[in-house]
N, C-alpha and C positions, 0 to 999 in steps of 0.2 A: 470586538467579537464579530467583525462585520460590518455588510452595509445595505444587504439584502432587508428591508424591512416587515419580509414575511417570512423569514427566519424562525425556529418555531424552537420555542422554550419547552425542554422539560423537567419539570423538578424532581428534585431528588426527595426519596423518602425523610421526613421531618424524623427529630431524635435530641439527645442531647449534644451540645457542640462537639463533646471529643470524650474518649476512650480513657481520659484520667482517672484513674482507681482501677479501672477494669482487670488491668495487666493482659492484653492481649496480644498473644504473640502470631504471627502470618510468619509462614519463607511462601516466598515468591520466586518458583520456577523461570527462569528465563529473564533475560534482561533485553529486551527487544523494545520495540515502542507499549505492546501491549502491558509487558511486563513491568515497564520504568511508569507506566500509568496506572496500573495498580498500587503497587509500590507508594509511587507521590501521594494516591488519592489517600490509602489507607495513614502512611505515615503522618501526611497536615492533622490527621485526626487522633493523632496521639498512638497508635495500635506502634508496638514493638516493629517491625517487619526486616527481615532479611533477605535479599535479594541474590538469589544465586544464580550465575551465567557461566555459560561451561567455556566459552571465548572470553581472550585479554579485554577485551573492547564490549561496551555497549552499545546499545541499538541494533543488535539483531540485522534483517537483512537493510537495514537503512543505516549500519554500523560500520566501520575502515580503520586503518591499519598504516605503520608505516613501511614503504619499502625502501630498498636502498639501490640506485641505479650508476648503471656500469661508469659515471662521472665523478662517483663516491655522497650524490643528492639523495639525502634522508628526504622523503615525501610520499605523502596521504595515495593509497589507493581504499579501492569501497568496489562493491557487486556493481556499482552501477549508476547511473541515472535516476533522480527520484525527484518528479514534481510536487511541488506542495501547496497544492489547489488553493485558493481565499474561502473557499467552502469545507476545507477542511477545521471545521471550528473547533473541535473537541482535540484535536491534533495540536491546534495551537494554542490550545486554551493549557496544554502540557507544557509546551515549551516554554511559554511565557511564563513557567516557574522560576527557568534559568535566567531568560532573554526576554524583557519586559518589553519592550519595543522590537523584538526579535529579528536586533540589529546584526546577527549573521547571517541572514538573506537577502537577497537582491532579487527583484521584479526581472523577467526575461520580457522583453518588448514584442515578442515573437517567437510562435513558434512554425516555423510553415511544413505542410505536408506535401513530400512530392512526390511523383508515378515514375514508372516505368518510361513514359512518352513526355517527361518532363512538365508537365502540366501540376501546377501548386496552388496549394488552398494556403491563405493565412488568416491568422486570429486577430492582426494588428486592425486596429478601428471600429471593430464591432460594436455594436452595442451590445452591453453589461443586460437589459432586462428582457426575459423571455414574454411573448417567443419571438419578438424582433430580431435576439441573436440570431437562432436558427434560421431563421430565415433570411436575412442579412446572409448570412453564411452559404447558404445554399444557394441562394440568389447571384450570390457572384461568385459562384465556384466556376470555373470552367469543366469541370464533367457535370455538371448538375444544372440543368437549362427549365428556361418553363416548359416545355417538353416533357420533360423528366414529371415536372411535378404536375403536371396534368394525369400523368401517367400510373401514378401514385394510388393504390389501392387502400382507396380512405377509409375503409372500417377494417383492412384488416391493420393498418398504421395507428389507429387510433391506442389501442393498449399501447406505445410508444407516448404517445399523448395524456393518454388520465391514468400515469402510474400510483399507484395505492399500494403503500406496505406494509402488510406480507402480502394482499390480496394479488399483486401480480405476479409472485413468484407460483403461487396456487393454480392461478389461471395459465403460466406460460412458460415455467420451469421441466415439463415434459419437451418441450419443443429445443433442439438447438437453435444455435444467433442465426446460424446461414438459412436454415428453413422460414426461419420469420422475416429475413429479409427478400425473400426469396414472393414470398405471400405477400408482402408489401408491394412487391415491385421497383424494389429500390437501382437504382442504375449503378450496374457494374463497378463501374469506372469512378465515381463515388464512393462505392463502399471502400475500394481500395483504401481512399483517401480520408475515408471517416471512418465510417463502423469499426476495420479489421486492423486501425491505426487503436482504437482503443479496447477493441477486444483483445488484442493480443497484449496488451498492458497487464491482464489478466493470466499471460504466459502459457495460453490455449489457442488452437487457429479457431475462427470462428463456427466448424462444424463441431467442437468436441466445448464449447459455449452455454449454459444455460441462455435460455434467450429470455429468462427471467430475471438475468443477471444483468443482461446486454440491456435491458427495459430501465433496470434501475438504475445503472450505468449513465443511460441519457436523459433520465431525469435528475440524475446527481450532478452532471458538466454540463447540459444544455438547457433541457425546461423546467427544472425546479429550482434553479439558483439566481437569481439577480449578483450576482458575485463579479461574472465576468467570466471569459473563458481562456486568460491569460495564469501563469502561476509564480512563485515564487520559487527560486533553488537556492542551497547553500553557500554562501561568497568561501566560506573556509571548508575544510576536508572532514570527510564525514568523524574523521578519528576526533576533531574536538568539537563537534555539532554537541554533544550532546555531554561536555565538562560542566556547563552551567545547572544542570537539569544534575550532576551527580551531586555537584557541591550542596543542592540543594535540599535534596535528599539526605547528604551526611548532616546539613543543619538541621534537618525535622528528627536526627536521631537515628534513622535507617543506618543497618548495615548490609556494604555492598560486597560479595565475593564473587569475584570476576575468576576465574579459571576453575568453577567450582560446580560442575554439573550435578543436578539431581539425578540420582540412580531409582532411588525407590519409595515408597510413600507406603507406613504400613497404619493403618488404625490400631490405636491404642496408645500406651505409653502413661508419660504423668499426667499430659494434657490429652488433647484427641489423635493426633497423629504423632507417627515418627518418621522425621522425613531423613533418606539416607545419600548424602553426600559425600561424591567424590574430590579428588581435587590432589592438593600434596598429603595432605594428609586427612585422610578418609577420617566423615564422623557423622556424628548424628545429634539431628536440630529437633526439637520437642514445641510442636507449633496446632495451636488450637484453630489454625486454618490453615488450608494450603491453597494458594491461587497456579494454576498449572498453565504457565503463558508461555507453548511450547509450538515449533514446526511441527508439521505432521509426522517427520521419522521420529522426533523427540518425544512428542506424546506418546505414539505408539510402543516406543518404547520403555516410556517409563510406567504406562499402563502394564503392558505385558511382564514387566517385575513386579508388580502389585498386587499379587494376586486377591489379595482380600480386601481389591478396591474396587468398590461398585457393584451392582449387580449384572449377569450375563448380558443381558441386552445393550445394555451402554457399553460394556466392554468388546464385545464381539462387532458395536458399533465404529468405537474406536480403532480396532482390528484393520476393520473394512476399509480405511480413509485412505488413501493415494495421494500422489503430487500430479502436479503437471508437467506436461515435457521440457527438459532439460533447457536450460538457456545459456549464452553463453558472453560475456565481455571481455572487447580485446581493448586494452589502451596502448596506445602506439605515443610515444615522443618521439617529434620528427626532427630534423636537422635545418627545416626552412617553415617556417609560415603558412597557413592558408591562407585564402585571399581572403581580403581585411571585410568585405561585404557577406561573407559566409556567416550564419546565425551562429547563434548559441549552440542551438538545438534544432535539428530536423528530423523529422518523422519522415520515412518512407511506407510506399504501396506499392505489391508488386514488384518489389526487387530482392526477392529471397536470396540470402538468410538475412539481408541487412533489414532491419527494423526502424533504426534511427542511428543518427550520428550528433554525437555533444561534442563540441570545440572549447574544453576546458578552460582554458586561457583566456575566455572572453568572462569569465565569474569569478573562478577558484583561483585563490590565491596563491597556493604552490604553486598550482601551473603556470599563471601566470609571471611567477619569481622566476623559473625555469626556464621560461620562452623568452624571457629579454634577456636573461643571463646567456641563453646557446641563441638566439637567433632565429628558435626555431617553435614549433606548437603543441598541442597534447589535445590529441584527439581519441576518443573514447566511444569503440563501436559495440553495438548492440545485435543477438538474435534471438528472438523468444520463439518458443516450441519448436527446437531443432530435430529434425529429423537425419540429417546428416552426420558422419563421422567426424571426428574433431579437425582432422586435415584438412580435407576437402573442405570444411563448413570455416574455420581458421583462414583457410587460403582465396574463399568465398567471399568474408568479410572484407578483404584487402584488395581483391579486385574490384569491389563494387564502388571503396572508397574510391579508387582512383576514377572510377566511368562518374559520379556523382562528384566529386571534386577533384578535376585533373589534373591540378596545379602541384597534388599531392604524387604524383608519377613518379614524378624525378625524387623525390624527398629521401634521406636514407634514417633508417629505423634506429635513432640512437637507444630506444631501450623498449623492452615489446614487454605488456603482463595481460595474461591470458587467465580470464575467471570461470570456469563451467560450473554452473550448480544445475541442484535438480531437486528443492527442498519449497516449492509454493502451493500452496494448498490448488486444487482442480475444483470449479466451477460445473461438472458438467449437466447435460440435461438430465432431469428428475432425481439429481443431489439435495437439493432443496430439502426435501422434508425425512432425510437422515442426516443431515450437516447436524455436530454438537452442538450444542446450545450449552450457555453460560453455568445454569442450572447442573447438576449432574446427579441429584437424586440422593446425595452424600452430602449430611450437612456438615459444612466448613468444607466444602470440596469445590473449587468453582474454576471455569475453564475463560480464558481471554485470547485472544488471536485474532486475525485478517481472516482465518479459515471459519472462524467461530458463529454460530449463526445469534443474530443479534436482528429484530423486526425493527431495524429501522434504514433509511435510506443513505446509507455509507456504505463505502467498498476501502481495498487495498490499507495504505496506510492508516483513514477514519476509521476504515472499520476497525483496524488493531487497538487504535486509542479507545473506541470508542465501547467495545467489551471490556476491554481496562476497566474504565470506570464503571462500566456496569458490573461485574464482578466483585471490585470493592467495596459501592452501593450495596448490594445484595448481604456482603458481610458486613459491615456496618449496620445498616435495617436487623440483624439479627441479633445484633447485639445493643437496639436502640439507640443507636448514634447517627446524626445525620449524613448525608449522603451529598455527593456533588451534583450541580445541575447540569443537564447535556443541553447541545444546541445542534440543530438538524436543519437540513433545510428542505419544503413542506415534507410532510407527509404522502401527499397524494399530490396529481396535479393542480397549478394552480389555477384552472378554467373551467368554473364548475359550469358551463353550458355542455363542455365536454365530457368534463363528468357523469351529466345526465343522458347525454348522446348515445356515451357508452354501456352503461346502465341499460338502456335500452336494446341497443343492440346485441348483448348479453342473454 
């Protein structure tokens, strides 16, 4: 579970081991990481639970699919890129249902970030324990000089430093990321390369940003984790990342319905709800809970058919919820090679719309089957919060590749797949204290998501897992059954001089 030693245990409400005799039945809305964690947590505990997902495929946006390309090769596409931090504990603490040693990923050695002016940051050799990392990091960036950190507006930096949650999102969730960097005094040419490399991870540019998110953000990757600041990815295609994690599921007893969207959820029936699915053939599931682990359009609209679910405020809350701007993945198979020194994975700054660029074939094993078979590579570009038209921003992405890796110029496009969504929950400033929360005021009603608000210091993927289990927890606890332990990394920061610093200067 780690190796961070100040990694922080929380237990889960005490009970009896398991739901035997109970006969307690859950459908679980969505099959995404949130939802396959409710699911698990509740099914180990004996509860009935049926899982329904309105897509063939599980894992939600970290979920794929196969296509078939103009050579007649069946192989793995997915939305995207998706790191899997060593500090994502509760994330793996799921997998490892399936993958006990979750020997389908491989360690990336590096990830480096580069500019407009060609200037890179990398993560290789860091030191793992804060705040050596950061600093280490800063110290030998080339945009980031002792200059720079002279220059550094140390109290207003400090909430960056003694993050406390919820207490920062209270204090600095009014504010967008670019204003508080801005207050910091953070150097330009830097931010490129750090801040607006993992705000946009968030699929928001960094003025449409809670900078209470952006806070918690760099105490989750840089100063509250002794982890490291390297990650792991998938060696295989996301379509069977997540077989291990079903099979295990259909042992505890779950039943999975994959093409089976929830339409509507009405109270009452034999037990408490009636939950009403679509699918081939429309029907209705009789479940004394329901965990609703849904995107934003999905919630809102499975709320908006429910009418006599919840009361007006949570509903007109739910209502209110938006995504963030559009993003978009091209995977390109090319006819030649990149050069053999090119990473995994690079994050860019500064080179709109390209985000980042993944070279498939240096992990994924399709890819990699295809690239010796043709000769050639599979490369996988990125843009988060597009504001351009698909052409223009399509024909964007493939110019930049070639200015960022030239070797790619000459290459011809043996088969192009182009992904636009626009379904990620938005961060913005003072969302914070109307984000849903787990609870919904409905008992046997409980919500799980990445968008879900949850007081503890996780984002993105953790966060999904980690309402999951909270969710389950919660209905478990109600029915006096134990609940699973979470693992976080601190709470606040770890430098309680600064802590008190800050306190003061408060």
């Amino acid at each position: 579970m780690g190796s961070d030693r100040r990694r922080v245990r929380h237990p889960a409400p005490a009970g009896r081991p398991d739901a035997a005799g109970l006969d307690r039945r859950v459908v679980v809305a969505g099959g995404g990481i949130a939802g396959l964690t409710a699911a698990t947590a509740l099914a180990e505990r004996g509860v009935h639970v049926e899982l329904a997902e309105r897509e063939p495929f599980l894992g939600g946006r970290a979920g794929g699919w196969l296509t078939t390309l103009p050579d007649g090769t069946r192989t793995g596409m997915s939305r995207g890129f998706h790191a899997f931090f060593r500090q994502y504990y509760n994330l793996r603490a799921l997998l490892r249902r399936g993958d006990p040693g979750l020997a389908r990923f491989t360690a990336l050695p590096d990830y480096p970030l580069v500019d407009a002016h060609g200037r890179t940051d990398t993560f290789r050799g860091l030191p793992a324990t804060p705040p050596w990392n950061a600093l280490a990091f800063a110290l030998r960036s080339p945009t980031f000089g002792l200059r720079d950190l002279a220059r550094l507006d140390a109290k207003a930096a400090l909430p960056l430093l003694t993050v406390r949650v919820p207490g920062t999102y209270h204090e600095l969730d009014e504010l967008d990321a670019a204003t508080l960097l801005d207050r910091v005094r953070f150097p330009e040419a830097a931010r490129h390369l750090a801040f607006d490399v993992f705000s946009r991870s968030f699929f928001a540019p960094p003025e449409r940003l809670s900078a209470g998110e952006l806070a918690v953000m760099f105490h989750l990757y840089f100063l509250g984790s002794a982890e490291g600041l390297l990650f792991d990815v998938p060696a295989q295609p996301f379509h069977r990342l997540w077989d291990p994690l079903a099979r295990h599921l259909e042992r505890t007893g779950a039943r999975l319905s994959p093409c089976t969207p929830v339409r509507q959820v009405e109270p009452g029936g034999p037990r408490r709800f009636r939950v009403h699915l679509d699918g081939e053939h429309g029907r209705v599931a009789d479940a004394d809970a329901v965990v609703l682990a849904l995107d934003v359009a999905g919630l809102r609209d499975v709320v908006a058919a429910s009418p006599r679910l919840g009361g007006p405020a949570w509903r007109s809350g739910i209502a209110a919820l938006f995504t963030a701007p559009p993003f978009v993945v091209r995977r390109l198979w090319l006819d030649r090679p990149v050069a053999a020194a090119r990473p995994a994975f690079l994050a860019t700054g500064g080179l709109p719309p390209l985000d980042n660029v993944s070279v498939l074939d240096r992990y994924d094993t399709d890819a990699r089957a295809w690239a010796r078979r043709a000769g050639g590579s599979v490369v996988e570009l990125h843009a988060y919060a597009v504001t351009g038209g698909r052409e223009d921003t399509e024909r964007a992405l493939l110019a930049r590749l070639h200015a960022v890796y030239p070797e790619t110029r000459d290459a011809a496009i043996v088969a192009d797949r182009v992904e636009w969504r626009a379904d990620c929950p938005l961060f913005p400033p003072g969302g914070f204290g109307r984000r849903p929360r787990i609870g919904t005021g409905v008992p046997g009603l409980v919500l799980a998501g990445d968008g879900i608000r949850v007081d503890l210091p996780v984002a993105l993927m953790e966060r999904a897992a980690t309402t999951g289990w909270v969710a389950a927890n919660r209905l478990l606890a109600g029915w006096g059954v134990a609940g699973h332990d979470l693992t976080t990394v601190p709470t606040s920061g770890r430098f309680a001089p600064l802590r008190v610093l800050a306190g003061r200067a408060s």
